[in-house]
Steps between C-alpha positions, in 0.01 A plus 500: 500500500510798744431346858392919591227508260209211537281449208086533500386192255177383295462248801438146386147326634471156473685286244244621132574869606686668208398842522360749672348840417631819796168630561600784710774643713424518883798667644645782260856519407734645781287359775644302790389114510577224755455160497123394448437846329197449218686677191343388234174364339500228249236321306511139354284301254440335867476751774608877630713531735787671643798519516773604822798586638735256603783803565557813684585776327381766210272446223730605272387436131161439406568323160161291467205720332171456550274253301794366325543132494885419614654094475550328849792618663543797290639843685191737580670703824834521683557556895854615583601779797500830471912511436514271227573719174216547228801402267508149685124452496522583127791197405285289747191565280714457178702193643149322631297427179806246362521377816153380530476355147833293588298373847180416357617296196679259779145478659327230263273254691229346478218684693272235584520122573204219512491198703257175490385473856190295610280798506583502139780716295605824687671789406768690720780753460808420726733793605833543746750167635444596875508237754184521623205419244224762461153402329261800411103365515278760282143545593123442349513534150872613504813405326899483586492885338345581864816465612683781251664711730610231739654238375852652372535693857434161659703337267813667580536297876272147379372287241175651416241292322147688405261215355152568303243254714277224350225724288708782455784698320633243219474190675260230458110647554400166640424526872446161624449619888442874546532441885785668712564128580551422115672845396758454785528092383577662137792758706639191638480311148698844343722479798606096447531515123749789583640319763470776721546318842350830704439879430401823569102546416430831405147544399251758430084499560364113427901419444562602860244239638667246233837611689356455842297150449841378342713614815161310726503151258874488438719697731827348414476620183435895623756708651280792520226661372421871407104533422463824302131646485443136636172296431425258792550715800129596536131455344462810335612614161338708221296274299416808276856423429542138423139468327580776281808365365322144441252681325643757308541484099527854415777764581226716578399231792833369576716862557260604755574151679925527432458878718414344793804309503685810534582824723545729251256340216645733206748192506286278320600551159354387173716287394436324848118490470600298173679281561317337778199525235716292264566270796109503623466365160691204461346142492472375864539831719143524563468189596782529741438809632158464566580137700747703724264809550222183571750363743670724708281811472141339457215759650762788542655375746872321538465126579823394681652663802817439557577797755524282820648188384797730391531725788563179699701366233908589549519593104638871482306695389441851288205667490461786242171718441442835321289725684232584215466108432188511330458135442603326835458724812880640667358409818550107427915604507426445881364192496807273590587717806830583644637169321535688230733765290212787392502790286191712413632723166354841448391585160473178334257253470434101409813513291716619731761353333491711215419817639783491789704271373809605686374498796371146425796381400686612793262295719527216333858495462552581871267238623673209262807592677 
């Protein structure tokens, strides 16, 4: 292929991710873009999101239309400079379609694994053959699919591991200790029927304190931590939040609840609210969401503190916070002190890792390094 000319793709998020539907053009064709540049929007049965620049140069085709559904990986834009011949851009285009089909019918494999740990069976996509182990820690009522626009980048420079907790996702509902104590002994479980001698803990809201009490019980088995939109870190935290998502059973109750998770809150899509109905309704996630709501956010309030026992802990650590965080104030990003790596992100809120993903990602990578 043309090494001028740099292709725009239907980005792939997260391992079910087939398709996508271009939802609306944010730079017009003709318009300069450098790196980190929001292009394009794109919806999923998942999420919205968007997509960016990873080149300088000139948006020079604008080949995706609007509320059309396009396959993962498929062309929907092309960047080249201004010199490169329209007659170039045009054999690129032509060439890039048979390309594609060649590349993705080499790409068959399985997208999820299970595992029997003690904390029962667990499910867990594994990504990358990096030196350095990475393992992704979703929050409260979350699911490895948390982790859709992270684990690829990280991927490319470790071995990335995102695991659905006890209670959640597809692995077992039964939650036989809802404690930090017992979700970090079930981490360590994963880790040893993995045989993953020590990692990277990368974990977001209730995973983040799950990724700190590890690094505090078992430090020889942490090489760093990175607590995204962190639980643990203070007392407060929105219990309109957490009690509304125990309690919801509607879509009309539960979307309300999903928009807080969420700068923009237009990102909550249907097919979102959904699916965590679906998930609300399985046999056993009541049970085990309301023990963990019951045990580390009883009264509205978050039980363990792990804050100081960190900051005087040698662990590196990461501390990532979106400034609107509606459900766990910014302000805790502060609370290890200057021990720590912190980053306060504009425009994006508890899911931070979502809605500025590559800025995430760059963190991350840079502090496994």
């Amino acid at each position: 292929m043309n090494e001028r000319i740099k292709p725009i793709v239907m980005p792939k998020w997260g391992l079910s991710m087939s398709e996508g539907k271009v939802t609306g053009w944010l730079k017009p064709a003709g318009s300069p873009v450098a790196p980190g540049d929001e292009i394009v929007e794109v919806e999923t049965d998942k999420i919205a999101g968007v997509v960016e620049a990873h080149e300088t140069g000139t948006l020079r085709r604008v080949i995706g239309e609007p509320d059309t559904v396009y396959p993962v990986k498929a062309l929907i834009g092309v960047i080249a400079d201004d010199e490169v011949p329209d007659a170039e851009i045009d054999a690129y285009v032509a060439e890039y379609a048979t390309q594609a089909a060649a590349a993705a019918a080499e790409e068959e494999a399985p997208r999820y694994h299970f595992i029997d740990t003690p904390a029962g069976r667990l499910r867990y996509a594994q990504r990358g053959e990096g030196a350095e182990n990475v393992i992704l820690i979703h929050g409260f009522g979350g699911d490895l699919d948390n982790w859709l626009f992270n684990i690829d980048a990280l991927a490319e420079s470790a071995t990335v591991y995102a695991l659905d907790l006890p209670g959640h996702g597809q692995s077992d509902k039964k939650l036989a200790d809802p404690s930090l104590k017992g979700l970090s002994a079930a981490l360590l479980g994963f880790m040893d029927a993995l045989d993953i001698p020590r990692a990277h803990l990368v974990g977001h809201s209730m995973g983040g304190a799950i990724a700190g009490r590890t690094a505090l019980d078992a430090p020889d088995r942490v090489a760093s931590v990175t607590l995204i939109g962190s639980a643990g870190l203070g007392d407060a935290i929105n219990a309109g939040y957490t009690d509304g998502f125990v309690q919801a059973t509607s879509r009309r109750d539960l979307k309300p609840v999903l928009e807080q998770l969420f700068h923009d809150p237009d990102t909550v899509t249907r097919q979102l609210v959904d699916d965590l109905l679906k998930y609300k309704r399985l046999d056993g996630v009541a049970e085990a969401l309301t023990a963990l709501s019951a045990a580390l956010f009883a009264g509205g309030r978050q039980a363990d503190q792990l804050a100081d026992a960190l900051a005087a802990a040698e662990v590196p650590a990461l501390v990532i916070f979106g400034a609107s965080d509606k459900v766990i104030p910014p302000a805790h990003a502060q609370a290890l002190g200057t021990g720590a790596t912190v980053e306060v992100i504009e425009d994006a809120g508890h899911m931070v890792q979502m809605e500025k993903a590559a800025r995430v990602n760059e963190l991350i990578l840079a502090h496994i390094a």
